[in-house]
C-alpha positions as CSV (number, residue, x, y, z in Angstrom):
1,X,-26.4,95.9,78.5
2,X,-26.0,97.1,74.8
3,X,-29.1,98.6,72.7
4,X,-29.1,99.1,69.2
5,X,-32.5,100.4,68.5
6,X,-33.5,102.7,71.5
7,X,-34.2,106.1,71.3
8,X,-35.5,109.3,73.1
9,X,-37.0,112.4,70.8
10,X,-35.6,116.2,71.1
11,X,-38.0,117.4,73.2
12,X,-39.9,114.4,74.5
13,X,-39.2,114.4,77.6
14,X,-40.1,116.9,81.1
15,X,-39.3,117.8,84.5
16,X,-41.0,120.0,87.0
17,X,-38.7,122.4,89.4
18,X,-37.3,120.1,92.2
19,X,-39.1,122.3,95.6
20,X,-36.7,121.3,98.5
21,X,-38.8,119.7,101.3
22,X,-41.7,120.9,103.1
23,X,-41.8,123.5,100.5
24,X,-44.5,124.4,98.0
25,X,-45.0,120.8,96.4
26,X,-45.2,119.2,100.0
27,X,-49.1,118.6,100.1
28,X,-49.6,117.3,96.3
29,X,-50.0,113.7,95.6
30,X,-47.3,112.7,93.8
31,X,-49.3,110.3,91.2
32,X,-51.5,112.8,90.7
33,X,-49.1,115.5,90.4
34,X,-47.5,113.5,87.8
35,X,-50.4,112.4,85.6
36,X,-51.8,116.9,85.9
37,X,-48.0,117.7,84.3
38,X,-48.2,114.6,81.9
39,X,-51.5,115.2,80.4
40,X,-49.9,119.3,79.9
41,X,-46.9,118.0,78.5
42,X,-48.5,116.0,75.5
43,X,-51.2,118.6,75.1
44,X,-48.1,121.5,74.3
45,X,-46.3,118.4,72.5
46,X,-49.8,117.6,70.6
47,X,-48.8,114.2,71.3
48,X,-52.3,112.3,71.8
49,X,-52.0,108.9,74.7
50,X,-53.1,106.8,72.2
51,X,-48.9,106.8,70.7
52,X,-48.1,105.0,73.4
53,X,-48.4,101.4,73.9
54,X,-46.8,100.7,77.9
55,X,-46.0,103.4,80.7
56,X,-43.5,102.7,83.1
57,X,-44.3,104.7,86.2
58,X,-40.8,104.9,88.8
59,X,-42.0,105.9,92.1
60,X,-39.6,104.9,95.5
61,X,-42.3,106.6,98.4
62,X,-45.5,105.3,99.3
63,X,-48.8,107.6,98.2
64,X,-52.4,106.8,99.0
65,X,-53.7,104.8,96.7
66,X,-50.3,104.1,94.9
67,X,-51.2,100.3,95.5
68,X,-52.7,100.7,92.3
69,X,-49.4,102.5,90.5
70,X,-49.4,102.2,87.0
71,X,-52.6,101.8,85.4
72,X,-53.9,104.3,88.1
73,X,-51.4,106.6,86.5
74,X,-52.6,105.6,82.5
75,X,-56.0,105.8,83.9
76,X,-55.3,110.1,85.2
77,X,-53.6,111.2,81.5
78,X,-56.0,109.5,79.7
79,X,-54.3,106.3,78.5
80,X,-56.4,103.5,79.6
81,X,-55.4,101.3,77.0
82,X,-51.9,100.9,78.6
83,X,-50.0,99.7,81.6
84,X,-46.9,98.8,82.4
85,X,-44.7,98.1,85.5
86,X,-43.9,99.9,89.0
87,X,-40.5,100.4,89.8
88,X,-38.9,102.0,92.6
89,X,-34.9,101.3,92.9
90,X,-34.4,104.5,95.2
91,X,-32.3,107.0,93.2
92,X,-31.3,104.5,90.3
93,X,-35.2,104.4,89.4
94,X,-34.3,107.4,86.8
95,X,-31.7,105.1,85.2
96,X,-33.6,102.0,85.6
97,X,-37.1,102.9,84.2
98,X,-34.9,103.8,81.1
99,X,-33.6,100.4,80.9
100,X,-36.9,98.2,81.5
101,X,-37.8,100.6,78.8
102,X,-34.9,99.8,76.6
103,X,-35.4,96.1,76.7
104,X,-38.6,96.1,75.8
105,X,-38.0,97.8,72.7
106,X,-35.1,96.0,71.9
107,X,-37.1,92.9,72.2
108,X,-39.5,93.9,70.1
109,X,-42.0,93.8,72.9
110,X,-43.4,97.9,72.5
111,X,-42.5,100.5,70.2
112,X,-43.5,103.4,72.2
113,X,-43.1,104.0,75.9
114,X,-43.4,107.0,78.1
115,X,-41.7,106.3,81.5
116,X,-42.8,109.2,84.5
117,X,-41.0,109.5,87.4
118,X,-43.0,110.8,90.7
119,X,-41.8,111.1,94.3
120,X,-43.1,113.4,97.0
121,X,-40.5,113.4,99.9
122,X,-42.1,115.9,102.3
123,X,-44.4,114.4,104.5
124,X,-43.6,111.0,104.1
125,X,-45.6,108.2,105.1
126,X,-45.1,106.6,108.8
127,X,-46.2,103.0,107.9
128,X,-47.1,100.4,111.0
129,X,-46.5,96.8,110.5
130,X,-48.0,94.1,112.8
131,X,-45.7,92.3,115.1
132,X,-47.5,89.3,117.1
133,X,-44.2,89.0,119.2
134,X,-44.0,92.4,120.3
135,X,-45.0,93.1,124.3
136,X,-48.6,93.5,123.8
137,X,-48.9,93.0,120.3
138,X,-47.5,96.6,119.4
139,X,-46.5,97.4,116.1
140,X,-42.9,98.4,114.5
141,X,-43.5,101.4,112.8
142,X,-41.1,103.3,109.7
143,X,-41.3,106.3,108.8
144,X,-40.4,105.8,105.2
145,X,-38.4,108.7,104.2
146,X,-36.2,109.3,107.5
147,X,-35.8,105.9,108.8
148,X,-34.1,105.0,105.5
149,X,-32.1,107.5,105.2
150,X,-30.7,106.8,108.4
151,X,-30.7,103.0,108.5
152,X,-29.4,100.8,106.0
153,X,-30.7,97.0,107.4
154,X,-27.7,96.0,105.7
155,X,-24.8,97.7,105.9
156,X,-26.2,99.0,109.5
157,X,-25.1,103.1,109.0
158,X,-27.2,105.9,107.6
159,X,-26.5,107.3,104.5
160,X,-24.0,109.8,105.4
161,X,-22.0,107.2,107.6
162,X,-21.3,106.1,103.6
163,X,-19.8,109.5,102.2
164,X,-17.5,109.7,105.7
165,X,-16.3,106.2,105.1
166,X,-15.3,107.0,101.6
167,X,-14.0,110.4,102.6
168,X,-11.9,108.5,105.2
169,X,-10.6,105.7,102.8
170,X,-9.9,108.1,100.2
171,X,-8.1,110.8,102.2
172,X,-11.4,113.4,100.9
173,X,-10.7,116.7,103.2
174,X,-13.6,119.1,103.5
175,X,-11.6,121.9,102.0
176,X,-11.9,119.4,98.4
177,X,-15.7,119.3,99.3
178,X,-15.9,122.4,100.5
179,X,-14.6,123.6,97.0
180,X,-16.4,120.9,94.7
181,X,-19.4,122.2,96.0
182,X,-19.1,125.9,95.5
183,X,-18.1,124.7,91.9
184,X,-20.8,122.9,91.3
185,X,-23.4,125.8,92.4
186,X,-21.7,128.6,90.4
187,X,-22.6,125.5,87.4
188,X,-26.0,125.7,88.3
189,X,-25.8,129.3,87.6
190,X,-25.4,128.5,83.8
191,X,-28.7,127.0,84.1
192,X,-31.2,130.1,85.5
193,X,-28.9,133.0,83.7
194,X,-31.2,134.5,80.6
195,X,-34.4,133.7,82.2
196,X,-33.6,130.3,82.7
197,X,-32.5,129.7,79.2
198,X,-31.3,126.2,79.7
199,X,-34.0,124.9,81.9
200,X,-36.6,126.2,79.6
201,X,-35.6,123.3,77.1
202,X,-36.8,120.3,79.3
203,X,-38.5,122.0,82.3
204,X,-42.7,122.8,82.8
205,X,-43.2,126.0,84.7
206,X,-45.1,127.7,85.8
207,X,-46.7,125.5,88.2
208,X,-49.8,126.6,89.7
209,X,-50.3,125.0,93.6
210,X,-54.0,124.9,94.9
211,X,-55.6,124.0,97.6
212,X,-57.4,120.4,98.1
213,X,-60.9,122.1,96.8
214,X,-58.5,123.3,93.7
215,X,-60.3,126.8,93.4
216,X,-57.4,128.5,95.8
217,X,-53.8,129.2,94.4
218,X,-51.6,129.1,97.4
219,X,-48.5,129.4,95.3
220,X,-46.9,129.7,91.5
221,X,-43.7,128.1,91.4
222,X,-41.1,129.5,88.2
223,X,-38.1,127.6,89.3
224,X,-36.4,125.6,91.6
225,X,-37.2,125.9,95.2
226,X,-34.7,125.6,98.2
227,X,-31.4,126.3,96.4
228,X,-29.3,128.7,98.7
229,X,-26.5,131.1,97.7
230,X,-23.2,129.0,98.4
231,X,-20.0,130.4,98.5
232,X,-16.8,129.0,99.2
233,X,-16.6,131.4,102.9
234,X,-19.4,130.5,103.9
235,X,-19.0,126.6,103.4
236,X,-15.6,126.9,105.2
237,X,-17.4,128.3,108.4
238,X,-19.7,125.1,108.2
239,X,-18.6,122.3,110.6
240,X,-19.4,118.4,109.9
241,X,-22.4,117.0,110.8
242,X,-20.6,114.1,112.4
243,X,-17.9,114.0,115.2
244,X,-14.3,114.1,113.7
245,X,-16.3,113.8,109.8
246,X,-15.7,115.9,107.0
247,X,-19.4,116.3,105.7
248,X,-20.9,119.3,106.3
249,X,-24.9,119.9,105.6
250,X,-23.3,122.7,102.9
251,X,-21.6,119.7,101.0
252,X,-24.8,117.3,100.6
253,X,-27.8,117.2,99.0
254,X,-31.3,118.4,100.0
255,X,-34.5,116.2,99.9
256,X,-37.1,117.3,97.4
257,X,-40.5,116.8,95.5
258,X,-41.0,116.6,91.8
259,X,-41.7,114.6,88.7
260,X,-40.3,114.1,84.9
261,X,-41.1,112.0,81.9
262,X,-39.1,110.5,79.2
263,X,-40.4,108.9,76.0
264,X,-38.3,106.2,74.7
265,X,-38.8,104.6,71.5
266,X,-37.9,103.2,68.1
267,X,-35.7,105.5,65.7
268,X,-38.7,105.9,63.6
269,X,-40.6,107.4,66.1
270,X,-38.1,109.2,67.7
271,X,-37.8,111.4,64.6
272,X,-41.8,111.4,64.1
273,X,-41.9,112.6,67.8
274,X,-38.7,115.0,67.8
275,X,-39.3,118.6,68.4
276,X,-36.0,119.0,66.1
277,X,-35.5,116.5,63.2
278,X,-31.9,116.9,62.6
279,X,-31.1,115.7,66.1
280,X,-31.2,111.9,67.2
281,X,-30.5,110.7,70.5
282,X,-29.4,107.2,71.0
283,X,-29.6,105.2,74.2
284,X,-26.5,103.2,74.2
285,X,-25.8,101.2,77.1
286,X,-27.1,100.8,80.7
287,X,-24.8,99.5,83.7
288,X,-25.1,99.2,87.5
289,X,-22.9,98.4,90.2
290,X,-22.1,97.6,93.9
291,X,-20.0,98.5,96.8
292,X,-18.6,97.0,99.5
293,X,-21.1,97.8,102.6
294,X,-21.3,101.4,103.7
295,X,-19.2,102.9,100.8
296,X,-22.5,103.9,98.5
297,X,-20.5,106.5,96.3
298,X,-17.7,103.9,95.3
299,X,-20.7,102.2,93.3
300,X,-20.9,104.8,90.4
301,X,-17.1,103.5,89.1
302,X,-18.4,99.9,88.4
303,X,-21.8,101.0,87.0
304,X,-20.2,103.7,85.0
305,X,-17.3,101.3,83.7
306,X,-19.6,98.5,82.8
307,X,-21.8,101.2,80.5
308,X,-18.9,102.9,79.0
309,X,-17.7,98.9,77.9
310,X,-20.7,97.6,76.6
311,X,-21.2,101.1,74.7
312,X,-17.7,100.2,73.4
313,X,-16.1,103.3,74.4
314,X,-14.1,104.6,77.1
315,X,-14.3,107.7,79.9
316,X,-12.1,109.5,77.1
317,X,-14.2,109.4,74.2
318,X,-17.1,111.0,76.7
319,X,-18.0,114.7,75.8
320,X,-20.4,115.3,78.8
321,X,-21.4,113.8,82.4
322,X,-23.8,114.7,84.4
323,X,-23.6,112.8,88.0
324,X,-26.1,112.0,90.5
325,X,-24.3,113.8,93.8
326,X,-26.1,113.7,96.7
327,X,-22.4,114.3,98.7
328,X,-19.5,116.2,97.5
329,X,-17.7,113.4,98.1
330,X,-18.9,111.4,94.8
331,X,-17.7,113.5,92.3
332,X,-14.4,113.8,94.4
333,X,-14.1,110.1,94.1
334,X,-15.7,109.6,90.4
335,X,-12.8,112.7,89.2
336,X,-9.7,111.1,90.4
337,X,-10.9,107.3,89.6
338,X,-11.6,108.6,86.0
339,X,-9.1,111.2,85.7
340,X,-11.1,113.9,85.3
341,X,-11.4,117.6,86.0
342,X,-13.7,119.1,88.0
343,X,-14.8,121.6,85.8
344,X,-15.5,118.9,83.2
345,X,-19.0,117.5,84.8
346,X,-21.9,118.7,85.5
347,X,-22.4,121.8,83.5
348,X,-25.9,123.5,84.3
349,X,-26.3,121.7,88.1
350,X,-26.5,118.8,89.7
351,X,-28.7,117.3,92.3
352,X,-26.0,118.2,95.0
353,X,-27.8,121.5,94.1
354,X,-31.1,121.3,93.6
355,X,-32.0,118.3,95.4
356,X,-32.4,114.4,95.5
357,X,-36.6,114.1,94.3
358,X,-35.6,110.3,94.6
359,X,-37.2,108.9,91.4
360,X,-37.0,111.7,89.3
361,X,-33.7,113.1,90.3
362,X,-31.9,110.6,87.5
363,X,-34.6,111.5,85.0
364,X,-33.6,115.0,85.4
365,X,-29.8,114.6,85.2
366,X,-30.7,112.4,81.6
367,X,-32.4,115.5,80.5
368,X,-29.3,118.1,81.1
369,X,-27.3,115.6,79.5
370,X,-29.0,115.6,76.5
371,X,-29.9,119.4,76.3
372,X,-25.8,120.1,77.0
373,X,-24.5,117.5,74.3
374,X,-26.6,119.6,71.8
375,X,-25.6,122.7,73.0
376,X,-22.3,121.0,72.1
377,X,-22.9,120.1,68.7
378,X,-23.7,116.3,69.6
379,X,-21.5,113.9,71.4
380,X,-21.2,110.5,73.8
381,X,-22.4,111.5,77.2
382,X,-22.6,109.6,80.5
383,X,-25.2,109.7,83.6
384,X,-24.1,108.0,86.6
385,X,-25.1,107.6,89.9
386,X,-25.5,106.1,93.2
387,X,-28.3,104.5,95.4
388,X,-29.7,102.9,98.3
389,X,-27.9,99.8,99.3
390,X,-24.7,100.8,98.0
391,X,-25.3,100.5,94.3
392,X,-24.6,102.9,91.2
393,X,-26.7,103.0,88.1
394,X,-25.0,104.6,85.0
395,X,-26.4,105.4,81.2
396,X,-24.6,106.5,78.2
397,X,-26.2,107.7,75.4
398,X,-25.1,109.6,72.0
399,X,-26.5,113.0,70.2
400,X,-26.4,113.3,66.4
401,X,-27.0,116.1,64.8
402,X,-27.5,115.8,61.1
């Protein structure tokens, strides 16, 4: 899908540091977590609620009370003269919320949209569903974060059976992972060097974590949480997680907790929003793909390929990609299907990194996109990733700077 009138203003946009797991965002709801970092971000922005006229809220792991999703979240930030829809396309929600977004101001529908992003992986919910049939009547239960990850109903293998299958097909030794993934993390050191120069530009800290009666801090969280010192040696020692595999738990992703926002919106408000007025960003295209069953990371070359065409460019005339990685093996794959170097993507980090928030991890990426194409004086630049069910999402967008 092409757009001709979408935008996103310098500066209107957020993420909180991704905590890995069972770390110091593990007990906070994410809704409400979302709508307490929304209602700061408009407040430092001096951007009143009353600008925008639908919120999209993309959110992939059940919450209590999330049942009531969107205008719940309007309701917390003070917007109650909005709503909007509830998506949840596991780790293409970042890319999709930007294109229900899109469409609706293409179609004239709203002029003004903020789209948050809120997942809480830790201490995901175990649901229980009846089952009349069952001996005794017992329920099936799912616990919603685990069982997914290690049970596609589909495709019948758990999400790292799909990295190993493409590893296999594609002749992807762990020495390439291995090496990928110490490359990306010396990246990521761009990011946090200077007092977290870069990550200032789009990222809300610090964050403040009470207790439930809100009158104990029980921690302040500066930065990203979980991220290890990785080094080529000490990935090499690592052996694979599966029997004969290649995928070590050095060269995938970590889950994670967080939340971001994005406004998108005309080109007239875009400027009146911007932080800088001499730089526009332009959403350009949106694309999404599939696999065949149990090869997830393949999907990022369709999605990718159908964005670049309805952008009307190619991979070539790209001057930045940021990837969502959750196994070294993606990139490997995306690199030689598009020809390019390594070094060429995902400047400043990845979510092989920092970690897979679900929702919000795309969000994120969008955000270091934009932030490194106007580092680079402007430019085309690409986000592309994979998802649940072995689909890719991908979104290409454009910096001016006047």
């Amino acid at each position: 899908m092409a757009f001709k009138n979408t935008y996103i203003p310098y500066g209107g946009y957020w993420s909180t540091p991704f905590c890995a797991w069972q770390g110091s965002f593990q007990n906070i709801h994410a809704i409400k977590f979302a709508a307490d970092i929304g209602k700061r971000f408009l407040l430092e922005r001096k951007i009143s609620t009353k600008e925008f006229d639908e919120l999209i809220l993309g959110t992939t792991i059940p919450q209590i009370s999330s049942f009531y999703g969107t205008p719940w979240l309007a309701g917390l930030i003070g917007a109650e003269h909005i709503t909007g829809p509830m998506i949840g396309q596991a780790c293409a929600t970042g890319a999709k919320g930007a294109e229900v977004a899109a469409l609706s101001i293409e179609a004239g529908l709203n002029k003004n949209i903020l789209v948050v992003y809120a997942d809480r992986c830790s201490n995901g919910p175990l649901l229980v569903y009846p089952n009349p049939q069952a001996p005794g009547g017992t329920q099936d239960k799912e616990n919603w974060v685990w069982d997914n990850f290690g049970n596609d109903p589909f495709a019948k293998n758990a999400m790292i059976d799909t990295a190993e299958n493409v590893a296999k097909e594609e002749g992807i030794s762990k020495d390439e992972q291995d090496k990928i993934t110490a490359l990306r993390y010396k990246q990521y050191q761009d990011a946090i060097k200077d007092n977290k120069a870069f990550q200032k530009k789009y990222m809300i800290a610090p964050i403040e974590v009470k207790n439930r009666s809100g009158r104990k801090v029980l921690a302040t969280v500066d930065g990203d949480e979980g991220v290890y010192p990785t080094m080529l040696e000490g990935l090499q020692k690592l052996e694979p997680v599966l029997p004969n595999g290649t995928v070590t738990y050095g060269t995938q992703t970590h889950p994670a907790d967080g939340n971001c926002g994005i406004i998108i919106t005309t080109r007239e408000k875009a400027k009146q929003l911007s932080k800088k007025k001499n730089i526009e960003i332009q959403i350009l295209s949106y694309g999404e793909g599939r696999a065949k069953k149990g090869f997830m990371a393949k999907a990022i070359i369709p999605a990718a390929n159908f964005a670049l065409k309805h952008a009307g460019i190619s991979i070539a005339d790209i001057d930045a990609i940021k990837t969502h990685n959750p196994f070294a093996v993606n990139d490997i794959y995306f690199c030689r299907e598009m020809d390019i170097d390594w070094k060429d993507m995902n400047n400043y980090g990845s979510s092989l990194i920092y970690g897979h928030a679900q929702a919000p991890t795309g969000a994120r990426l969008i955000m270091e996109l934009i932030e490194e194409l106007v580092i680079k004086g402007g430019g085309y630049g690409l986000f592309d990733g994979c998802a649940a069910g072995d689909t890719g999402a991908a979104l290409v967008l454009e910096v001016k700077i006047n």
